[in-house]
C-alpha positions as a Markdown table, in Angstrom:
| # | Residue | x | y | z |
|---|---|---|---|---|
| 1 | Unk | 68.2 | 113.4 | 51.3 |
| 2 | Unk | 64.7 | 113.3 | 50.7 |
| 3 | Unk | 63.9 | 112.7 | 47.2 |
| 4 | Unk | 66.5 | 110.0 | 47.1 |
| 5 | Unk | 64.4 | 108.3 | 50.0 |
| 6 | Unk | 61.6 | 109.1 | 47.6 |
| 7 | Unk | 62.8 | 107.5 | 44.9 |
| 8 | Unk | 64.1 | 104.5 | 46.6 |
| 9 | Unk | 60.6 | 103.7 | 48.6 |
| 10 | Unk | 59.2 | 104.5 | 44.9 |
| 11 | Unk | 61.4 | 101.8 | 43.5 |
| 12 | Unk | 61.0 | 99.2 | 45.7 |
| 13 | Unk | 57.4 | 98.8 | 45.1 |
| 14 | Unk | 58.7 | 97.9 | 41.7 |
| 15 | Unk | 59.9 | 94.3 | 42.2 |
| 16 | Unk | 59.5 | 91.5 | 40.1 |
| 17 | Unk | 57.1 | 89.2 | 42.0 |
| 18 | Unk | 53.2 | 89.0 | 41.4 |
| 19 | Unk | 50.6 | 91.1 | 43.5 |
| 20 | Unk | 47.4 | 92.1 | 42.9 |
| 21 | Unk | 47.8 | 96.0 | 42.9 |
| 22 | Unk | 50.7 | 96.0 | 40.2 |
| 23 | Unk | 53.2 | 98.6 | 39.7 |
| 24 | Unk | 52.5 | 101.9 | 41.9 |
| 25 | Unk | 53.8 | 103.7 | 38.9 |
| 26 | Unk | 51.4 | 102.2 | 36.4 |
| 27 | Unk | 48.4 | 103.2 | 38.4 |
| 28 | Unk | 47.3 | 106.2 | 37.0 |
| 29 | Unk | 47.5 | 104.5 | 34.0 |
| 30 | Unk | 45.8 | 101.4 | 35.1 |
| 31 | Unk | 43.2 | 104.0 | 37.2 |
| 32 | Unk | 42.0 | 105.5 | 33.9 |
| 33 | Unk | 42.1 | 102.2 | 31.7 |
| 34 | Unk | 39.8 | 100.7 | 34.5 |
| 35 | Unk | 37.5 | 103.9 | 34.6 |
| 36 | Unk | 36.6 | 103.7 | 31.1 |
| 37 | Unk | 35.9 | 100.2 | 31.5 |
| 38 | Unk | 33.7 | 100.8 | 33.7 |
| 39 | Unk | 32.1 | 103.0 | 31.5 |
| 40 | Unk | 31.7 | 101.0 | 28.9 |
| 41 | Unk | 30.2 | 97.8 | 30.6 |
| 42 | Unk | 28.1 | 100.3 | 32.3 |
| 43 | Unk | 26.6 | 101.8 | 29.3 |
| 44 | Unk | 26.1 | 98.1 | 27.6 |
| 45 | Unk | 24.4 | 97.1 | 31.5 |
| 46 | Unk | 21.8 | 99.9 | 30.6 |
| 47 | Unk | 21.3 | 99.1 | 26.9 |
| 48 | Unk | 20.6 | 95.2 | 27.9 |
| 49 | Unk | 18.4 | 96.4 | 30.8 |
| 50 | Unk | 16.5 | 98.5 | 28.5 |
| 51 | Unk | 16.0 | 95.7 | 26.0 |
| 52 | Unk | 14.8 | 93.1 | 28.3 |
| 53 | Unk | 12.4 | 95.3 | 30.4 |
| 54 | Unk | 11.0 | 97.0 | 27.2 |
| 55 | Unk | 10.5 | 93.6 | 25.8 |
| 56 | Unk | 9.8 | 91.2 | 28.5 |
| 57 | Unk | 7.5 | 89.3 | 27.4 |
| 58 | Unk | 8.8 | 88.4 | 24.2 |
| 59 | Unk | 11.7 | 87.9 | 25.7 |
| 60 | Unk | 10.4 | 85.3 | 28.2 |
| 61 | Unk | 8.9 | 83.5 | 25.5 |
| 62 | Unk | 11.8 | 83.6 | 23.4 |
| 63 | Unk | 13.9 | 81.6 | 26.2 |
| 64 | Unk | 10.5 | 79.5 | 26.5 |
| 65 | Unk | 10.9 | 79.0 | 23.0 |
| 66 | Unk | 14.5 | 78.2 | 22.4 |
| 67 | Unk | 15.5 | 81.3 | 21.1 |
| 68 | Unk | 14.1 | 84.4 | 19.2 |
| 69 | Unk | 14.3 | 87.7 | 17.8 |
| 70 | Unk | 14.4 | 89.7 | 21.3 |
| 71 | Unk | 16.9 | 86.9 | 23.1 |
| 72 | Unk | 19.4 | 87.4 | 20.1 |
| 73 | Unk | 19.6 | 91.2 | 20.4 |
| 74 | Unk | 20.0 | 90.7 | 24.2 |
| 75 | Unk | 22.5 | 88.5 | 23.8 |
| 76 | Unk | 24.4 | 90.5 | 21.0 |
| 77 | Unk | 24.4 | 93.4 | 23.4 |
| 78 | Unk | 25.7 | 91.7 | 25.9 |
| 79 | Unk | 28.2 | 90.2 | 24.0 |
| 80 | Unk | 27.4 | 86.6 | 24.6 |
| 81 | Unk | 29.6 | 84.5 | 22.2 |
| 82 | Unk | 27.5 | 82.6 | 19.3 |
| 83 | Unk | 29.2 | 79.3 | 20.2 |
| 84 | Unk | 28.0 | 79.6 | 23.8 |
| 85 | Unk | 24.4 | 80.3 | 23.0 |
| 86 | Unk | 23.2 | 77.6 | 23.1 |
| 87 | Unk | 24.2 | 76.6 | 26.9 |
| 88 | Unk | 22.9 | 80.0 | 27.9 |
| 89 | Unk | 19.4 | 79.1 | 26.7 |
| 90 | Unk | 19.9 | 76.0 | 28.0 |
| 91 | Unk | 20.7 | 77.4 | 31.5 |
| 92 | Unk | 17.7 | 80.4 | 31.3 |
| 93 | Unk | 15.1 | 77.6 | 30.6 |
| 94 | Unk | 16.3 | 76.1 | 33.8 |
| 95 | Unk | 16.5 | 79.3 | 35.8 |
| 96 | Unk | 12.8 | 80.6 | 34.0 |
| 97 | Unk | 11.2 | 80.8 | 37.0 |
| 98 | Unk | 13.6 | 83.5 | 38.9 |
| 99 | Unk | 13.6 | 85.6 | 35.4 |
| 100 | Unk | 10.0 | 85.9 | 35.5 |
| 101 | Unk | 9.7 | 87.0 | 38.7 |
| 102 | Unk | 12.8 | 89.2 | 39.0 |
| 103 | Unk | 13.9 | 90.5 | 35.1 |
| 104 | Unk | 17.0 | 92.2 | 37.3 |
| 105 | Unk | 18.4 | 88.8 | 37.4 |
| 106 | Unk | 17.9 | 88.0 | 33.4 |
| 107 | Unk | 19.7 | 91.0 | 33.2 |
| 108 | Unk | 22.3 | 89.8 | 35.6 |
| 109 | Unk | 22.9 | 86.6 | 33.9 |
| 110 | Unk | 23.3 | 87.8 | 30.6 |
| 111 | Unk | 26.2 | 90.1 | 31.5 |
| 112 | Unk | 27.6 | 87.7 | 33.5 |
| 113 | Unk | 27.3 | 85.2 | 30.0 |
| 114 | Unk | 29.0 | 88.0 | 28.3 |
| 115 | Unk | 31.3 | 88.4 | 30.3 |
């Protein structure tokens, strides 16, 4: 009597309509695939942290400037697209002021442009 209970309660959370946790039976599957997301992003995180505070200067006048040498591996590492570049430069000239006082944020926004 029981495991057919089981596998009906099991079932039903398998219907056909949206919801944001997805198939119960999937989840391991989704638990993992999410893990090692967060692994990865995690790992690029540190790689862009290290960049920017190693080279903050530069990389502050590199923004200042337009672009540079420093700015483009940061943004390769991040993963920023090269068509949206340009914006992003755009947008960290206007937003200098919080990245020279907080590089935490620079770091911030460039994920965020990577997506």
């Amino acid at each position: 009597m029981r495991l057919p209970l089981l596998a009906l309660v099991l079932l039903a959370g398998c219907g056909s309509e949206a919801n944001h946790l997805g198939n119960p039976l999937a989840w391991p599957v989704t638990g993992l695939a999410t893990a090692a997301e967060n692994v990865a992003y995690t790992e690029r995180r540190g790689r862009v942290e290290v960049i920017v505070k190693t080279n903050f200067d530069q990389i502050i006048d590199d923004i200042t400037a337009g672009g540079g040498d420093v700015l483009t591996e940061a943004m390769d590492t991040a993963r920023i697209p090269d068509a949206d570049r340009p914006a992003r430069v755009l947008q960290m000239q206007r937003d200098l002021g919080l990245y020279e006082a907080n590089p935490g944020a620079l770091v911030v926004a460039l994920m965020v442009y990577g997506g």
